[in-house]
Backbone bond lengths (Angstrom), bond angles and torsions (degrees), N, CA, C in turn:
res aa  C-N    CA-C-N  psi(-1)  N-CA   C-N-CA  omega(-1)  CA-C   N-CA-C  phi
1 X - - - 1.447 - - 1.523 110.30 -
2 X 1.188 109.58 135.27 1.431 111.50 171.37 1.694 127.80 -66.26
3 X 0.746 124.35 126.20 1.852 115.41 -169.06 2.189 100.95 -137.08
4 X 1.571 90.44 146.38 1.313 98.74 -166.89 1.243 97.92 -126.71
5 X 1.208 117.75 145.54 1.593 126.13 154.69 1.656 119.87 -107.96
6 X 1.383 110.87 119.53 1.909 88.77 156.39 1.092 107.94 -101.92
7 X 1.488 103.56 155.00 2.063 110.32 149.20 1.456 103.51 -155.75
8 X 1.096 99.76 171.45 1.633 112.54 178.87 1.482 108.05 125.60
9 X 1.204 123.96 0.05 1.089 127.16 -170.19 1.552 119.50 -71.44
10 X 1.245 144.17 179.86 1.412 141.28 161.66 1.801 118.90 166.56
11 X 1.151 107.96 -155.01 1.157 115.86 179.68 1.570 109.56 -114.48
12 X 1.495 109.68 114.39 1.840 100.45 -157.60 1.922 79.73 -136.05
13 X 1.179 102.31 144.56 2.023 114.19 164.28 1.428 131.57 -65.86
14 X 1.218 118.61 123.27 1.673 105.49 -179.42 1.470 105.02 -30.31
15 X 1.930 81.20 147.85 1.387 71.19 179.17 1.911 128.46 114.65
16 X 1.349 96.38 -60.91 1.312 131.26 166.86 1.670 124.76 -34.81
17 X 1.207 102.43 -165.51 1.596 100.83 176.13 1.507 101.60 -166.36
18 X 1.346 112.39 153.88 1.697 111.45 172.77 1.522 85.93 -165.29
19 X 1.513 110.22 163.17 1.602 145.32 171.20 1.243 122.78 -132.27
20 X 1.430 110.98 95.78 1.550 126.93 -169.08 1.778 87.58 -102.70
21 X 1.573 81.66 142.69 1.622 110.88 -158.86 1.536 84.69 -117.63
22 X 2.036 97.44 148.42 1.635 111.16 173.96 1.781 100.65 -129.11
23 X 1.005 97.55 99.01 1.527 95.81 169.35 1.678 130.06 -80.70
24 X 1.812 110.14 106.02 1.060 93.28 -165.44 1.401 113.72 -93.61
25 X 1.516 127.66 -171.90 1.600 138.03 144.56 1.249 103.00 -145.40
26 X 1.292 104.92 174.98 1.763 126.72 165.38 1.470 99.23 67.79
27 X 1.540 123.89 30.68 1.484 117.36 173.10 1.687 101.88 -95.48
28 X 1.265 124.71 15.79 1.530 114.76 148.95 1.236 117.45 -82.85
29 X 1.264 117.30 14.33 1.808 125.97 -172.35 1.726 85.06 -92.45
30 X 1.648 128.16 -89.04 1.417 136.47 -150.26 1.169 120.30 176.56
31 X 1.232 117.97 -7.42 1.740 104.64 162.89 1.334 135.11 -58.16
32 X 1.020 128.19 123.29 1.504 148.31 -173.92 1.761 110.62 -58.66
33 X 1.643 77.42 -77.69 1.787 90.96 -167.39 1.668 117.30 -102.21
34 X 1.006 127.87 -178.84 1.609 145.66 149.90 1.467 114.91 -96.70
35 X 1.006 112.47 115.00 1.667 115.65 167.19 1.352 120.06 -113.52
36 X 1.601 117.73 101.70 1.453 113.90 -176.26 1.674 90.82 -83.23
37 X 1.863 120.25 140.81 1.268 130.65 163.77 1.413 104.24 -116.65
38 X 1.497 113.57 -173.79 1.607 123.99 -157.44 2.028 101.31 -151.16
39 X 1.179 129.84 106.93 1.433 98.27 163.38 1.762 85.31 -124.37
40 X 1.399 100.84 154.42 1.149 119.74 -172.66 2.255 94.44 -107.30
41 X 1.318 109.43 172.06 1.615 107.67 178.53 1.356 87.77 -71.32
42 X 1.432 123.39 138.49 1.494 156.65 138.81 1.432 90.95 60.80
43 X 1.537 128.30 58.02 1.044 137.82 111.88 1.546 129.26 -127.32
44 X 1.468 119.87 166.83 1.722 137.27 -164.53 1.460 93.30 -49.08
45 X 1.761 105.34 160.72 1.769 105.54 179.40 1.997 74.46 -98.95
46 X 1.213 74.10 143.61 1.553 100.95 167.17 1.485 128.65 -98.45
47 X 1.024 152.78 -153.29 0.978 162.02 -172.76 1.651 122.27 -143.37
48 X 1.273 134.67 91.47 1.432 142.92 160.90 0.951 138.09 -47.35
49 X 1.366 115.35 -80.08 1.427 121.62 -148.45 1.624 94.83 -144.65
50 X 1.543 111.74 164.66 1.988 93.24 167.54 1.485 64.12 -179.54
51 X 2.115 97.85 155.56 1.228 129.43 -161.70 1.313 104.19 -149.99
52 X 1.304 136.96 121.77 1.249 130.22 164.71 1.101 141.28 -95.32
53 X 1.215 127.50 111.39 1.587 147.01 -179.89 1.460 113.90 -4.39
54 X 1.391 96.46 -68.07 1.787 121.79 179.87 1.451 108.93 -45.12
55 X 1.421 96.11 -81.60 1.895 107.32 -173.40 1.179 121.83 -118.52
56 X 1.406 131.69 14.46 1.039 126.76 163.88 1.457 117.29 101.40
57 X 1.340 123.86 -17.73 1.369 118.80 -158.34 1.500 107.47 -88.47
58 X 1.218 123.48 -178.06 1.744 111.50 -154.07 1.344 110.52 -174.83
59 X 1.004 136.53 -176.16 1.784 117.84 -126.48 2.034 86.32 -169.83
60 X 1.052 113.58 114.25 1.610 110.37 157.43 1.633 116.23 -128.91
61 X 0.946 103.00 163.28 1.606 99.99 -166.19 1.744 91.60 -98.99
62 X 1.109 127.58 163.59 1.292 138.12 -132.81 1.495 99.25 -90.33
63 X 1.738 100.55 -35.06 1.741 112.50 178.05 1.330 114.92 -42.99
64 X 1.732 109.05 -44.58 1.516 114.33 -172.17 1.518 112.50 -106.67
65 X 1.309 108.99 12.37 1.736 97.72 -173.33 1.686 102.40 -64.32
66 X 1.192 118.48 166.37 1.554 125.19 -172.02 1.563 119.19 74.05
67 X 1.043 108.10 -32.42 1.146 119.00 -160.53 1.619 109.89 -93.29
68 X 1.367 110.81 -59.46 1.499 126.05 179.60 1.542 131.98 -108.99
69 X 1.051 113.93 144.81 1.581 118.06 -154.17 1.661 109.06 -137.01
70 X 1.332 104.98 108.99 1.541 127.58 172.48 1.412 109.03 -76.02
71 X 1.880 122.94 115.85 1.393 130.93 150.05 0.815 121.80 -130.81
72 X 1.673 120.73 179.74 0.914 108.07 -173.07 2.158 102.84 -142.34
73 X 1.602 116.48 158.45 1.607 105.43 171.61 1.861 89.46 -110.88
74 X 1.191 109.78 141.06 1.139 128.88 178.00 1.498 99.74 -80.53
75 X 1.259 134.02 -47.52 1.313 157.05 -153.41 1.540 108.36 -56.26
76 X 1.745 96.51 -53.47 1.453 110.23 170.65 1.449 142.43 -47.13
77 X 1.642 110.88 -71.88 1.488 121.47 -15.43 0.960 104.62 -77.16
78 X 1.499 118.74 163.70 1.696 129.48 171.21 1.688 114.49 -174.49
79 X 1.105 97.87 110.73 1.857 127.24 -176.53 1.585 112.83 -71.82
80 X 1.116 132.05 126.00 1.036 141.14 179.60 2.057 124.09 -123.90
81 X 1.398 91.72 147.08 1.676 96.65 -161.15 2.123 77.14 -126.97
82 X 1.614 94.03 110.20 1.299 104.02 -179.26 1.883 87.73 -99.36
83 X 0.803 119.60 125.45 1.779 131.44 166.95 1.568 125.68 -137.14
84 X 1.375 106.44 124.98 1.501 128.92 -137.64 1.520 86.97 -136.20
85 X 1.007 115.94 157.94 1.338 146.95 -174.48 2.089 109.85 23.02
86 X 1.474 85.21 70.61 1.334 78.07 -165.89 1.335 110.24 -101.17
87 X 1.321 115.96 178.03 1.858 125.31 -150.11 1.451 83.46 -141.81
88 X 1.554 84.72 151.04 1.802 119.17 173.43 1.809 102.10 -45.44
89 X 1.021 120.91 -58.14 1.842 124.94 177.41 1.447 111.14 -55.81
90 X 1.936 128.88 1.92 1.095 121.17 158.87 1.431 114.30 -79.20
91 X 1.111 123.85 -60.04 1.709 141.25 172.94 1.447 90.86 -7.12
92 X 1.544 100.48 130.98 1.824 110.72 -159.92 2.034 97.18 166.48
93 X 1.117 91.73 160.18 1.567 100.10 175.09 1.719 91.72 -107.32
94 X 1.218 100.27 121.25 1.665 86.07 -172.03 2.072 96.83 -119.32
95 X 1.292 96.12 134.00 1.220 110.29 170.76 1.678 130.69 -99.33
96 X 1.335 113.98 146.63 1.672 115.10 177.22 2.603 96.30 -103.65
97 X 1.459 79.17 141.63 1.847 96.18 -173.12 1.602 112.08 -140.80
98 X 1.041 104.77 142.79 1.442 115.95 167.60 1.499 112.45 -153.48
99 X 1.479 106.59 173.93 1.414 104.21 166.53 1.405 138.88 -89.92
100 X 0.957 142.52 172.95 1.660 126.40 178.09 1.882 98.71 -74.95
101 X 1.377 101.93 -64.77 1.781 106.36 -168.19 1.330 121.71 -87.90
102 X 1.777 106.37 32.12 1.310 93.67 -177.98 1.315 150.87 83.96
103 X 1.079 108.46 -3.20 1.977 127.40 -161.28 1.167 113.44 -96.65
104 X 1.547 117.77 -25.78 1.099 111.92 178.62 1.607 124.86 -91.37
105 X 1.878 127.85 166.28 1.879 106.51 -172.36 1.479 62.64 -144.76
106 X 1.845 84.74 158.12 1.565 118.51 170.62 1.887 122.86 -43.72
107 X 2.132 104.33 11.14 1.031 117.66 177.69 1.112 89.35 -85.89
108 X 0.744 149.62 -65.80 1.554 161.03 -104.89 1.673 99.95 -86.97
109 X 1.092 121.22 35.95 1.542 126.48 -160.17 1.832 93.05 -59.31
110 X 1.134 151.91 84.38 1.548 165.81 -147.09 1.191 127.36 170.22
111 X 1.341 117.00 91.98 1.976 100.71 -177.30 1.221 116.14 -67.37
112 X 1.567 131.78 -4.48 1.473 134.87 159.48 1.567 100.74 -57.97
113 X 1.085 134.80 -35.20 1.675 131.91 -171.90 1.694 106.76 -60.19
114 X 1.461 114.94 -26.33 1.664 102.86 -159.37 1.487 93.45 -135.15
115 X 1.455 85.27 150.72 2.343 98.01 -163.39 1.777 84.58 -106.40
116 X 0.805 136.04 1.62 1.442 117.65 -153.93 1.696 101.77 -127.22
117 X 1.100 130.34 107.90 1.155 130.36 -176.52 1.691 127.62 -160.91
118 X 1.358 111.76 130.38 1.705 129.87 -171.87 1.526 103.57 -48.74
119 X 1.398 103.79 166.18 1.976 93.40 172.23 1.195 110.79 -117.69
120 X 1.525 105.73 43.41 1.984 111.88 133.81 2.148 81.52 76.23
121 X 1.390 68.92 145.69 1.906 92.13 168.77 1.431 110.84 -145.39
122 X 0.994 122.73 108.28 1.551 137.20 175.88 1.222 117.28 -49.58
123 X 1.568 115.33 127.25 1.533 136.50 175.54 1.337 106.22 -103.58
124 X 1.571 120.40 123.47 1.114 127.71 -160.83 1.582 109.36 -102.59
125 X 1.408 142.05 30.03 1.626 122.11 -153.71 1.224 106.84 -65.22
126 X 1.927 119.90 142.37 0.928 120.56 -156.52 1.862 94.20 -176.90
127 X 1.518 98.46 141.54 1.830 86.44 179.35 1.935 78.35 -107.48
């Protein structure tokens, strides 16, 4: 089974910066991609960040382009959501997802697409 960890999360100032970490296993099973998501209190989880297994290439949603940066250590493994100049409208419990068999690609911008997912570590922005 595939299993995820986040952390890195906290309470950081507009403005700011933090690196929330995805710790994976069980990717000799079939997961493809990394899907970093976002739900904020009493709104939809959205869609972030995404990294692909294969070649690397990776997917941000338009809110965070410039700003935030999807990698990854092979070594580990363990995926990282580097986010820099961030604003009060980030603050969110943000989670890392994938699938068990693989099926899903950094298209798949939908958290209905992936069964497999960490239990999120909360980003606090806040002056």
């Amino acid at each position: 089974q595939v299993h995820l960890v986040e952390s890195g999360g906290g309470l950081v100032q507009p403005g700011g910066s933090l690196r929330l970490s995805c710790a994976a296993s069980g990717f000799a099973l079939h997961a493809h991609v990394i899907f970093w998501f976002r739900q904020a209190p009493g709104k939809e989880r959205e869609g972030v960040s995404c990294i692909s297994l294969s070649d690397g290439s990776t997917y941000y949603a338009d809110s965070v382009k410039g700003r935030f940066t999807i990698s990854r250590d092979n070594a580990a493994p363990t995926f990282y959501l580097q986010m820099n100049s961030l604003k009060f409208e980030d603050t969110a419990v943000y989670y890392c997802a994938t699938d068990h068999w693989g099926l899903r690609s950094c298209s798949d911008v939908d958290a209905n697409a992936f069964d497999a997912w960490g239990r999120g570590t909360l980003v606090n922005v806040s002056s």
